[in-house]
N, C-alpha and C positions, 0 to 999 in steps of 0.2 A: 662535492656531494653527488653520489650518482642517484638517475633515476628511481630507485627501488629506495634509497633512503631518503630520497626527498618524500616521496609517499608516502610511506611508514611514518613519517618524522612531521615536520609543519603540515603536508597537505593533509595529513589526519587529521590534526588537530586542529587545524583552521574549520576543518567542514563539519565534524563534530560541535565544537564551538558554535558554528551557525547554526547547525539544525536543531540543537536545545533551544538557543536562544532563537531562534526563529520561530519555532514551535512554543515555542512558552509566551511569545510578543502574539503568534496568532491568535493562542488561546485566552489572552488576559486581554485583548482588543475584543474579542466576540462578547467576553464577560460583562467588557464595561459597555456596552453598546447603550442607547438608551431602549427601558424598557416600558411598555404600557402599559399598566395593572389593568386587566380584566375586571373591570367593574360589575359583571352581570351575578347575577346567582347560580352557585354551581348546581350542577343538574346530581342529581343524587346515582349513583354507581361508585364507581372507579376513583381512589385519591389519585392527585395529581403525579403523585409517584408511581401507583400501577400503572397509571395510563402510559406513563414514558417508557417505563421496562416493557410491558407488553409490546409500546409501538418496534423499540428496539428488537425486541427477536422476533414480533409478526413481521415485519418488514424484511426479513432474513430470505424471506420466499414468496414471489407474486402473488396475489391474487388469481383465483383460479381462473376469473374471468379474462384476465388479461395475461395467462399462460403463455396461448400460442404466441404472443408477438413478442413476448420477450424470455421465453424458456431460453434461448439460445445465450444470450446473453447471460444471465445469471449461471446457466451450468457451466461454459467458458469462465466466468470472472471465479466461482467458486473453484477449480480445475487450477484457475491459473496462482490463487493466492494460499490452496494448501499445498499444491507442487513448491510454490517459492517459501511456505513457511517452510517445508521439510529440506530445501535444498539451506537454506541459512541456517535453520539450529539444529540438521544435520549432519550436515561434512565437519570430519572431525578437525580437519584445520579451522573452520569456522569457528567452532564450538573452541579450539586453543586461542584463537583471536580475539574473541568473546570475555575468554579467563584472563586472559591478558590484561583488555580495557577493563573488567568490570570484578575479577575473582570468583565468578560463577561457572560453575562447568556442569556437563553433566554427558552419559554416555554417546556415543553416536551412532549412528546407522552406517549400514556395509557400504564401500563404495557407490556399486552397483544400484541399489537401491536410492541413491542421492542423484546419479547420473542417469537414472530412468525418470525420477521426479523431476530432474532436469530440465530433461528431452522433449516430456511432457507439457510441463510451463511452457517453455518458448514455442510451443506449437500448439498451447490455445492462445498467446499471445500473437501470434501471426495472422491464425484466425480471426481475432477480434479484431486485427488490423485490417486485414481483407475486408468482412461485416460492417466495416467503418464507411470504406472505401466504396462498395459496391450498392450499400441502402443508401437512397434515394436522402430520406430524411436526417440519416445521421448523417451525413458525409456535407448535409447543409449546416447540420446545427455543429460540426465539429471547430474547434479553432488549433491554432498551432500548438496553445497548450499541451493537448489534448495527443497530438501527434510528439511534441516535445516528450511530454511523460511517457508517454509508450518507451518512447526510443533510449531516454538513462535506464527504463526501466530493463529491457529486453538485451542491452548493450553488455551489464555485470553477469550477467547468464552465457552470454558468447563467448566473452573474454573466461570466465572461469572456465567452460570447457576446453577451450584453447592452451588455456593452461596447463590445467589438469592433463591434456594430453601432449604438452610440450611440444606444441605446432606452431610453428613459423615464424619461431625467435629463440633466444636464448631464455633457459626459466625465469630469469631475474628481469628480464624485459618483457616477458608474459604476465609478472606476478604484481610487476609495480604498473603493468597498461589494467591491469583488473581491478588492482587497488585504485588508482585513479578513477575508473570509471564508478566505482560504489563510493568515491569521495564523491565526484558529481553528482550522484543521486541524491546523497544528503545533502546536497548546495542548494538542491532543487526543492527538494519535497516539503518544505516549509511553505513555498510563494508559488506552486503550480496546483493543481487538481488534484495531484498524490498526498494531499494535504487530510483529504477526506479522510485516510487512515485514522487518524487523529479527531475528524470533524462531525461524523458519521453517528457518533454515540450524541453530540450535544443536540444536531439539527433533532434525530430522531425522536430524540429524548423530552424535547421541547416543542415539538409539533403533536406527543402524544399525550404530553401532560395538559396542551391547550383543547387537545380535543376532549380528555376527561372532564374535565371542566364543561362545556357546552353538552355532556354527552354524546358525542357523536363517536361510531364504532372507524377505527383505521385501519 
């Protein structure tokens, strides 16, 4: 079995396998958590269900008060995850990979256009690496997690351009080190902080429905 078919072949499917079932044990662990009924009287506005969806897309962008300290952050993180939506289900090999695993297709975007989203991602992603590094308070409150995620995350963005420009290996040794490294990501994104992808709707959801309740504005 060479490299590119091991890839292709078990290491897909072992990391796939994980990250359903990893992501499905997260999310049915959070479900069954114990919970404590809010015994008080709800305060009259907002049902428990607006208050979640609101919190959900008000939380999309700072408060204005607290803008300058974290604009930078939010335009990076926003920068860096619609650059990576359009590089994943835009490059037309993607998009064939995609149909492959699942029978869904749909058209793609010009090269160019995928490899300037690219280019972009992994340079607000270095960014936010540097901002990590250089503030005072994040660089206290960081953990290896944290540095871990960055790193599968920014690693399938290196490798596919390496690829894509047939540098510094044979293609078939470029194409199975890229698949490797987007198998690792799925190994990962279950049990690290890239989890939030997944986690982001419930916390928000349930921090907004608890403030409707008490009436309090989020």
């Amino acid at each position: 079995m060479t490299l590119l078919e091991f890839a292709r072949g078990p290491a897909l499917q072992v990391s796939l396998i994980v990250l359903v079932l990893g992501v499905v044990w997260r999310l049915v662990g959070l479900l069954l958590l114990p919970y404590k009924k809010d015994l008080s009287e709800a305060r009259p506005g907002r049902s428990a269900l607006g208050g979640a969806a609101y919190t959900i897309v008000r939380r999309l962008w700072p408060h204005r008060e607290f803008q300058h300290r974290v604009l930078f952050t939010y335009v990076m993180g926003y920068v860096f995850h619609l650059g990576l939506a359009v590089v994943v289900f835009g490059f037309i090999p993607h998009i064939l990979f995609i149909r492959n695993l699942t029978g869904l297709s749909w058209p793609g975007l010009p090269n160019w256009a995928v490899y300037l989203a690219g280019s972009v991602t992994i340079a607000a992603l270095v960014a936010i690496l540097v901002r990590r590094l250089t503030h005072d308070v994040l660089r206290l409150l960081s953990t290896p997690d944290d540095y871990f995620s960055w790193f599968v995350t920014i690693l399938p963005l290196v490798t596919g351009f390496l690829t894509a420009a047939h540098f510094g290996a044979l293609y078939q040794t470029l194409l199975a080190v890229h698949l490797l490294t987007v198998e690792l990501l799925f190994l990962w994104l279950p049990f690290g902080k890239l989890m939030h992808a997944f986690l982001f709707v419930f916390s928000r959801g349930f921090t907004g429905a608890r403030a409707a309740h008490k009436g309090v504005q989020t």
